[in-house]
TORMIKOL-902080 format. One record per residue: residue in one letter; x, y, z of N, C-alpha, C in turn. Coordinates in steps of 0.02 Angstrom, whole numbers, plus 50000, padded with zeros to 5 digits. Each point is the difference from the previous one (the first is absolute). Example, Ala and Ser with C-alpha at 12.3 -4.5 7.8 and 13.67 -1.06 7.14 Angstrom:
2
a506604971650390499555005950000500455006050000/s499825005349964500425005950003499615005550037/
***
This chain:
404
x510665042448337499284998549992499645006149971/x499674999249959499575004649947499285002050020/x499805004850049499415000249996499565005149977/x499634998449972499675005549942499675005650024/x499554997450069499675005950037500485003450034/x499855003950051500165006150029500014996350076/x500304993450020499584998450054500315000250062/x499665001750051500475001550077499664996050051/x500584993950029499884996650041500264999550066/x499495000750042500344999250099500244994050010/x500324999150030500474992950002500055000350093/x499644995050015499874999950080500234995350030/x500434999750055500334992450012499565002750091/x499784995250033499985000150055500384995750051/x500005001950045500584996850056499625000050050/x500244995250054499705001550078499755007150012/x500765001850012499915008550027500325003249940/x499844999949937500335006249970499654997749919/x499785007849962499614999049937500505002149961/x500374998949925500465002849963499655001549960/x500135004149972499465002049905500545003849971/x499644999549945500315002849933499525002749961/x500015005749946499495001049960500445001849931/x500024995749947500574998049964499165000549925/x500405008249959499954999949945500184997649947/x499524993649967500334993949955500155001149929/x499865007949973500195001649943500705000549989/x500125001950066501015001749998500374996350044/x499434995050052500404998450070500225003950054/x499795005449983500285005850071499704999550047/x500185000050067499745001750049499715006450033/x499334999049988499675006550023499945002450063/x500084995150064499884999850067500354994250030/x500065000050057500114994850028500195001050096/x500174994150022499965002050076499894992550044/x500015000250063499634995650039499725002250061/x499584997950019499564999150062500334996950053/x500255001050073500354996950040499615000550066/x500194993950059499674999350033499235001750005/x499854997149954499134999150019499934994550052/x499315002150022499774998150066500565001250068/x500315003449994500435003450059499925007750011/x500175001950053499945007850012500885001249960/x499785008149982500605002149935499954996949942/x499524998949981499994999249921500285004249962/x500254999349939500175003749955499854997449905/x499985005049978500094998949936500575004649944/x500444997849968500685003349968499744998349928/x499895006549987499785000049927500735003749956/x499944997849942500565003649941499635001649930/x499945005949997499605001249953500485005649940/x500404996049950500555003549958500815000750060/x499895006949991500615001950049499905001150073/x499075000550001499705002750083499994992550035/x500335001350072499934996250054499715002750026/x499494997450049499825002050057499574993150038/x500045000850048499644997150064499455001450030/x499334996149996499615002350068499824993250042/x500035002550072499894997650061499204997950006/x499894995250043499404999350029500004998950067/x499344998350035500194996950069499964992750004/x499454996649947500034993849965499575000049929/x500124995249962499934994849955499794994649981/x499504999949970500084993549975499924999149941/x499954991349968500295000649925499285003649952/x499525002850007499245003349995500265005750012/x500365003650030499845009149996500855000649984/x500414994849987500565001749982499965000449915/x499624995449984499855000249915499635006449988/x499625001550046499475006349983500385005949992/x500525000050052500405005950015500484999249910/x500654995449985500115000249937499555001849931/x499404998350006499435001949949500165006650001/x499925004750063499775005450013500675002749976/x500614999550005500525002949996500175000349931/x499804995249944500215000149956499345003749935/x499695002550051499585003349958499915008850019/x500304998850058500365009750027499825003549956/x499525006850005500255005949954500765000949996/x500575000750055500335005250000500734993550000/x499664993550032500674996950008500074993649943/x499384997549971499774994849970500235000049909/x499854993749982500364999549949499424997349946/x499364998750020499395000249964499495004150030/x499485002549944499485002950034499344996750040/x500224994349993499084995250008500434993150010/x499654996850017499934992950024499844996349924/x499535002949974499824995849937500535000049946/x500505004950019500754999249954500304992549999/x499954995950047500384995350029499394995249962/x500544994149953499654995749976499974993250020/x500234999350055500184994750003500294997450081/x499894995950034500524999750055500434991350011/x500455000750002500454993149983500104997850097/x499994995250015500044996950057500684996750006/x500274999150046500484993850015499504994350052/x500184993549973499824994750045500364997250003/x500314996450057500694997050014499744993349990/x499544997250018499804992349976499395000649948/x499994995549957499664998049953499974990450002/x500214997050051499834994949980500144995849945/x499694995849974499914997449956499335000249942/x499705006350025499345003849960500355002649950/x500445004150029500435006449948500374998549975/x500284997149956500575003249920500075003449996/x499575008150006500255004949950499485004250021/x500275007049999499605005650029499144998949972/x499575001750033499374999950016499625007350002/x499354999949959499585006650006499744996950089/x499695005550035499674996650071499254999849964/x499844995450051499175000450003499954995750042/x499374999750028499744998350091500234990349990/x500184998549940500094991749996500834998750016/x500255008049975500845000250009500035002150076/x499745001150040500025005350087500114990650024/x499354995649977499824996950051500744993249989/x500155000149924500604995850001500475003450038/x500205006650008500605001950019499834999050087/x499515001150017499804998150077500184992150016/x499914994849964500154993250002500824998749997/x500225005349975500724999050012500475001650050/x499715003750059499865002950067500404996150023/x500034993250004500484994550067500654999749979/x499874999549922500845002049958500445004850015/x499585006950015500645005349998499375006350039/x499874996250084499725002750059500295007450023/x500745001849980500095005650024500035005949938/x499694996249934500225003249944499195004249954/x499674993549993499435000349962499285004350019/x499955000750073499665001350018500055007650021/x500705002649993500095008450001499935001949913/x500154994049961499775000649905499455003649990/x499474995150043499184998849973499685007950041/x500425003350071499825004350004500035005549943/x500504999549980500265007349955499414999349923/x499974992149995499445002049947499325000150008/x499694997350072499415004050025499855003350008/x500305006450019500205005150015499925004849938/x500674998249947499675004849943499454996449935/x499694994050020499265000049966499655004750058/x500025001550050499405004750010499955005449992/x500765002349992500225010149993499854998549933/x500414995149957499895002749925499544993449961/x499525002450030499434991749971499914997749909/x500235007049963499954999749939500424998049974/x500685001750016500574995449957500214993850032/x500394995449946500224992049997500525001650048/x499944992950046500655000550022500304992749977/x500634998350016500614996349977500224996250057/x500174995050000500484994650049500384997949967/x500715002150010500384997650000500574993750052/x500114995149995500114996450026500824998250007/x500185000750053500754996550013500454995949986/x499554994949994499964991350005499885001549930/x499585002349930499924999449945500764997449955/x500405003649995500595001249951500384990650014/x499794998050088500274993349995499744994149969/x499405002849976499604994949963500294992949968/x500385004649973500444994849955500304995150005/x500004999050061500804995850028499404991450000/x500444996349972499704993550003499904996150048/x499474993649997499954999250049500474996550046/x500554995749944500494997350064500505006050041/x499755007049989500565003250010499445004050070/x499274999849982499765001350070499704995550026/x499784996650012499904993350049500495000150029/x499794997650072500294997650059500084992149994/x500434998250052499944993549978499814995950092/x499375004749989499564997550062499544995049994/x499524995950020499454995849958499565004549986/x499914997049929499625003949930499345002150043/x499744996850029499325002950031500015006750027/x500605003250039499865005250030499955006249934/x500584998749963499805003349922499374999449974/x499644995350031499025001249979499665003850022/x500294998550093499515000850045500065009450000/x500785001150013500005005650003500495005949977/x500074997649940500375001749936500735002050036/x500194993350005500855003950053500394998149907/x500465007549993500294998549931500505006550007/x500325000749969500605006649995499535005049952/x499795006250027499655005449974500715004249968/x500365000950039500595008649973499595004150041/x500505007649989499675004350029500345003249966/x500035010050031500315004349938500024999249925/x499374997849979499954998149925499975005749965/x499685004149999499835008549977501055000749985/x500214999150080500805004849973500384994549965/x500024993350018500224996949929499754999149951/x499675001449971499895000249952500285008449970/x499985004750019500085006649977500754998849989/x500424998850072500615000549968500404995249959/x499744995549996500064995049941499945003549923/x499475002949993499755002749946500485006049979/x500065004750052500255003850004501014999449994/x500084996450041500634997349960500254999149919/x499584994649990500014997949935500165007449949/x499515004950024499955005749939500775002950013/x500075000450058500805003950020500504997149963/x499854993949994500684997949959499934998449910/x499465001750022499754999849895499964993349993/x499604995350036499874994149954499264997750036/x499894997049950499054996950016499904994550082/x499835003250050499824994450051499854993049988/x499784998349946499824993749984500524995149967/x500645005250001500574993849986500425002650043/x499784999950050500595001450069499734995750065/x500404995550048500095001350054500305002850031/x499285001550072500385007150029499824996850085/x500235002750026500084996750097499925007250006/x499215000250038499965009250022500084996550097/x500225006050029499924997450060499815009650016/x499344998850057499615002250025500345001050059/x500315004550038500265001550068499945006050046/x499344999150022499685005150068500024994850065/x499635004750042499834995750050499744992050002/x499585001449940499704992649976500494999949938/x500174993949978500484997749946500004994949952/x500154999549965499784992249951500265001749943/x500314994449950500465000349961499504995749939/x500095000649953499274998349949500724998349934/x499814992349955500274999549943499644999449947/x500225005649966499295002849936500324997149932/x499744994949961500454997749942499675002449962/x500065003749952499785000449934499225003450015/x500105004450049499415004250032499704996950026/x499834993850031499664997050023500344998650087/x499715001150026500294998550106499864991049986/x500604996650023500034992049992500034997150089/x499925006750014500504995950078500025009150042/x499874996450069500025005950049500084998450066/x500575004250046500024998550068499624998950040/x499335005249996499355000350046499694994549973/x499884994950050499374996949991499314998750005/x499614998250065499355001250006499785005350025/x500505001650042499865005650031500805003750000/x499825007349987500675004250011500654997250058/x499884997550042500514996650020500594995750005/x499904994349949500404996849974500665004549950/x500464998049989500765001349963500255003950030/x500255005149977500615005050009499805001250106/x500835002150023499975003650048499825007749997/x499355000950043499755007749977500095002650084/x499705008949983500045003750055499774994550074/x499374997850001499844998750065499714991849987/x500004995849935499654994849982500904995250002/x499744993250001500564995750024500054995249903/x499885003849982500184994349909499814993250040/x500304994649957500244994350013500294998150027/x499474994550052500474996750045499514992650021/x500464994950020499624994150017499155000550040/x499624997349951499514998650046500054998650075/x500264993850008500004996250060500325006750049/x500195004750000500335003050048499365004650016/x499545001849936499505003950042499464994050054/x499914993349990499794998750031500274999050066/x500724998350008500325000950049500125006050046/x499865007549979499955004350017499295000350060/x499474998649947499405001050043499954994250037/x500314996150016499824993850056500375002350056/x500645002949985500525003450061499915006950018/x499665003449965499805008150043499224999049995/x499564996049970499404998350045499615006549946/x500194998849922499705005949974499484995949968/x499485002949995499254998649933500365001049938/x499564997649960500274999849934500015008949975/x499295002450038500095007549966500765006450028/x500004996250067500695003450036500674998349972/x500254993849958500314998049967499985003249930/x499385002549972499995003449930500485005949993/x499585004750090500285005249993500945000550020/x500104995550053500595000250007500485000249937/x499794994849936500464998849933499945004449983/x499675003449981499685008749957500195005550029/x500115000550044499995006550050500544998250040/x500494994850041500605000950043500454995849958/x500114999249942500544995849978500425003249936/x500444999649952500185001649946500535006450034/x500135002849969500675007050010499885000250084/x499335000450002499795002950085500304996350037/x499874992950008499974996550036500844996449989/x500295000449932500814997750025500305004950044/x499935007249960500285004450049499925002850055/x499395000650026499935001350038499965009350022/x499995001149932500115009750002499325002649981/x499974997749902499465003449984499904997849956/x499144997449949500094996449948500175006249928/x499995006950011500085003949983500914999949962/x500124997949908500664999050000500365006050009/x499975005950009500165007450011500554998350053/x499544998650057500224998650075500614996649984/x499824992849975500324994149980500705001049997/x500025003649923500555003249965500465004650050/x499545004650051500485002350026500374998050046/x499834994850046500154995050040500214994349997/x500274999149922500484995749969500785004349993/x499885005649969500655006649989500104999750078/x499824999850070500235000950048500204992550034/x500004996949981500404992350010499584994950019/x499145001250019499624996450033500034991749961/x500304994950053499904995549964499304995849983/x499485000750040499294997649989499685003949935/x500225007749981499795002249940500224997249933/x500814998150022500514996449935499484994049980/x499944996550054499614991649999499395001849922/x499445001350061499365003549961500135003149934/x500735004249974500055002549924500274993149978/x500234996850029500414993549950499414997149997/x499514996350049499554993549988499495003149940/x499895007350005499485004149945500284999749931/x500655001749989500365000949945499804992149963/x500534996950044500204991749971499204996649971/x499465001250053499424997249972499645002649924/x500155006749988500045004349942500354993749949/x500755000150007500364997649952499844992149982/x499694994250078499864995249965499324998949968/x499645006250005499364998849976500175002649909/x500485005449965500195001349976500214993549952/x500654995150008500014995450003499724994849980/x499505000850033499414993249996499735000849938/x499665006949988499465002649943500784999149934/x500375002549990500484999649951500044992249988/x499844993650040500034994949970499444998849994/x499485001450030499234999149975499875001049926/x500355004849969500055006249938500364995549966/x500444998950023500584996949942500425005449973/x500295006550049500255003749993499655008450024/x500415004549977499495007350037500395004249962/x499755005549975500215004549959499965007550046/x499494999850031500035007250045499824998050073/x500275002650041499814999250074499865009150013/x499305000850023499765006950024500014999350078/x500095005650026499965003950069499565004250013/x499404998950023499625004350030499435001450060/x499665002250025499855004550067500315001050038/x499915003950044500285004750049500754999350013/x500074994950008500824994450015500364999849936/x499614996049940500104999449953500515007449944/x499495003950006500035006149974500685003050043/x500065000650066500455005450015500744998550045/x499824992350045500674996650013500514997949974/x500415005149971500684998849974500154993550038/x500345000650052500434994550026499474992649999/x499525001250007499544990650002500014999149922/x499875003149941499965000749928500684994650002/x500525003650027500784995849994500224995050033/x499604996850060500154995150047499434994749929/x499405003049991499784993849948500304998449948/x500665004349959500144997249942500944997550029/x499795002750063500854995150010500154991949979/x500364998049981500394993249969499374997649937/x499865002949980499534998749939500215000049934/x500675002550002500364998349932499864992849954/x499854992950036499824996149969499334999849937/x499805005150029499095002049957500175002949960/x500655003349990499995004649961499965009050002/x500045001150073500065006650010500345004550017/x500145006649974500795003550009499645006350031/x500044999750073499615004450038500475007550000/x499665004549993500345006150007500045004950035/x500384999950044499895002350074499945008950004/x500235003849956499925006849984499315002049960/x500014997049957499084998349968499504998250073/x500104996550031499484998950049499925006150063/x500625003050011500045003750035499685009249987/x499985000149925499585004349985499375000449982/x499824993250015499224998349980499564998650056/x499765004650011499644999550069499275003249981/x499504996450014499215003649971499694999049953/x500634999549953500025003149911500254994349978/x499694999849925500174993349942500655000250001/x500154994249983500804997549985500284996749986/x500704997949965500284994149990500445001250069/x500034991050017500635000450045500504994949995/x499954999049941500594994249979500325003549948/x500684997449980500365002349949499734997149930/x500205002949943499765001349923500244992149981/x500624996650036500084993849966499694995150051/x499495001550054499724994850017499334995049970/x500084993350013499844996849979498974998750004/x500025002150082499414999450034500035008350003/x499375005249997499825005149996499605003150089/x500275002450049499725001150049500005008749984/x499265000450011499615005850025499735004050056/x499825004050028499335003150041499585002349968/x499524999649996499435005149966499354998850066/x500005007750011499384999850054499264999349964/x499724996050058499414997849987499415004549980/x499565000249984499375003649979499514994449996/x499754997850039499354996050027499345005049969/x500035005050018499465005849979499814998849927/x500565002549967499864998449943499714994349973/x500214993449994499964996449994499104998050001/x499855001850071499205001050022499795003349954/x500015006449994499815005649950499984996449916/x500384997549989500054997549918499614995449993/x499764992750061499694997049989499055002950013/x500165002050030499225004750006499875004049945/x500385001849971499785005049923500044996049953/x500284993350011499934995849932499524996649993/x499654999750089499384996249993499525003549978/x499795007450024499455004349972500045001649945/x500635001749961500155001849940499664994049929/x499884992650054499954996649937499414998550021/
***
């Protein structure tokens, strides 16, 4: 991306308890700063800034997401530690919003008509949107003069048609209260989609590619010809893949059967699927795959279970999108899981030779973090890692909006 000015944008994602930023110079893409904010609103706050080669840390006694932004302002404008002189250096600040609804397509300048849509999207994504709208209240009041940016989650799935998001509930509740397949992680599929494509020297727009997204939260996205056609997450982050502590897919009728036999509300039932089910809840150890992994190498059979039911759901969702496609040219690997689990990377491309793929078990084993091929030169289907950059992504669409 080509941008003519000189322009430097904060890139702010907010969380419950934790603020991430970036301050990403768009003449070259470098990262000028960066860091996160942790446990806000708890005693021991902290903030871990990286500024070039300098780390450092400072402590608080608390936080919140208002003097944690103040405090980053302040840091990145340091005489002695900072990487601009002034506040008015910074042109720009790019947002993450995890829901957009059905308002948003496509990144957004804010203004008080964009706050009050993104507030209406509040019931959609209750544990998500509403730590968003802080981070950009917050810096319209520190930095009232420059534009800020929303970027949206849910945007990149735009695309997907409608027999492919509709439910096939009665059409009314799709009126009443827009129940439809949103996606999620749209920002990182889309990057490593894109980003693929260039690795192997050919144009995204004549490739399918199956990126699969694998952190704690997970979702596997089929991007044809640059376009997302189809995605695991549906209305809400919960639905598809088996993730850290969320239960993917599974029969309705059993959650209602659940809450009639332990006597749960519908909201005690939310949290149970979200919070005690998925890696956590087969194994019984930790939804953490670290743990997982190591407690599979020591023979645990409830850890074995939990890596097979995670893997296998990977491969038939994999699967599915390759006949959705009418074939797949690249399958990507990325977040946290994605990027650095050798051994789950290889439980998903086990017996997949039918697709077309000649997995390479010495290639994968040196690719940990870092771009890569991990299939052999005469395979048919092209599997990758390339780690995510969500940041970016924010950052480019926010300078393309002010820029034009």
């Amino acid at each position: 991306m080509n941008i003519k000015r000189d322009l430097k944008v904060l890139v702010i994602n907010c969380g419950s308890s934790s603020v991430k930023f970036q301050l990403i110079n768009m003449a070259d893409e470098n990262v000028l700063a960066s860091g996160i904010a942790e446990r806000l609103e708890l005693p021991q706050s902290l903030i871990k800034f990286k500024f070039g080669n300098k780390n450092f840390t400072k402590e608080f006694d608390a936080l919140d997401h208002s003097t944690a932004i103040s405090e980053i302002l302040d840091a990145v404008t340091h005489g002695q530690l900072g990487v601009i002189d002034d506040k008015s250096e910074i042109s720009a600040v790019g947002h993450r919003v995890v829901h957009g609804a059905e308002q948003f397509t496509e990144s957004v300048l804010i203004t008080d008509d964009t706050i009050k849509q993104i507030e209406s999207c509040i019931d959609l994504a209750p544990l998500h949107n509403p730590h968003n709208l802080k981070g950009i209240l917050v810096c319209r009041e520190l930095l009232p003069e420059l534009p800020q940016i929303a970027v949206f989650d849910t945007a990149f799935h735009h695309t997907m048609e409608d027999h492919v998001y509709t439910y096939a509930l009665a059409y009314r509740f799709y009126e009443k209260y827009w129940f439809r397949r949103y996606g999620f992680h749209g920002t990182s599929h889309f990057y490593v989609a894109h980003r693929a494509a260039e690795i192997v020297g050919k144009n995204v727009q004549g490739l399918k590619i199956i990126t699969c997204h694998l952190g704690n939260g997970a979702s596997v996205a089929a991007v044809k010809y640059g376009k997302s056609i189809d995605t695991s997450m549906g209305f809400t982050p919960l639905e598809g893949l088996v993730m850290g502590t969320r239960c993917g897919d599974v029969d309705p009728a059993m959650v209602l059967f659940i809450m009639e036999k332990e006597g749960l509300s519908p909201h005690e039932c939310d949290m149970l699927m979200n919070h005690e089910c998925g890696l956590l809840g087969v194994s019984g150890i930790s939804s953490d795959m670290r743990d997982l992994l190591k407690a599979f190498q020591e023979g645990n059979d409830r850890a074995r279970l939990a890596l097979q039911m995670y893997t296998y759901r990977i491969r038939k969702y994999i699967g599915m999108y390759s006949a959705s496609m009418n074939g797949v040219d690249l399958i990507v690997f990325t977040g946290g899981i994605g990027e650095n689990a050798v051994l789950i990377r290889s439980m998903c491309c086990t017996d997949m030779e039918y697709l077309g793929i000649d997995f390479d078990e010495k290639k994968n084993k040196k690719t940990v973090g870092i771009e890569g091929e991990l299939t052999s030169q005469n395979s048919k289907v092209r599997v990758l890692c390339v780690p995510t950059n969500e940041e970016l992504v924010i950052a480019r669409d926010t300078a393309r909006i002010i820029d034009n």
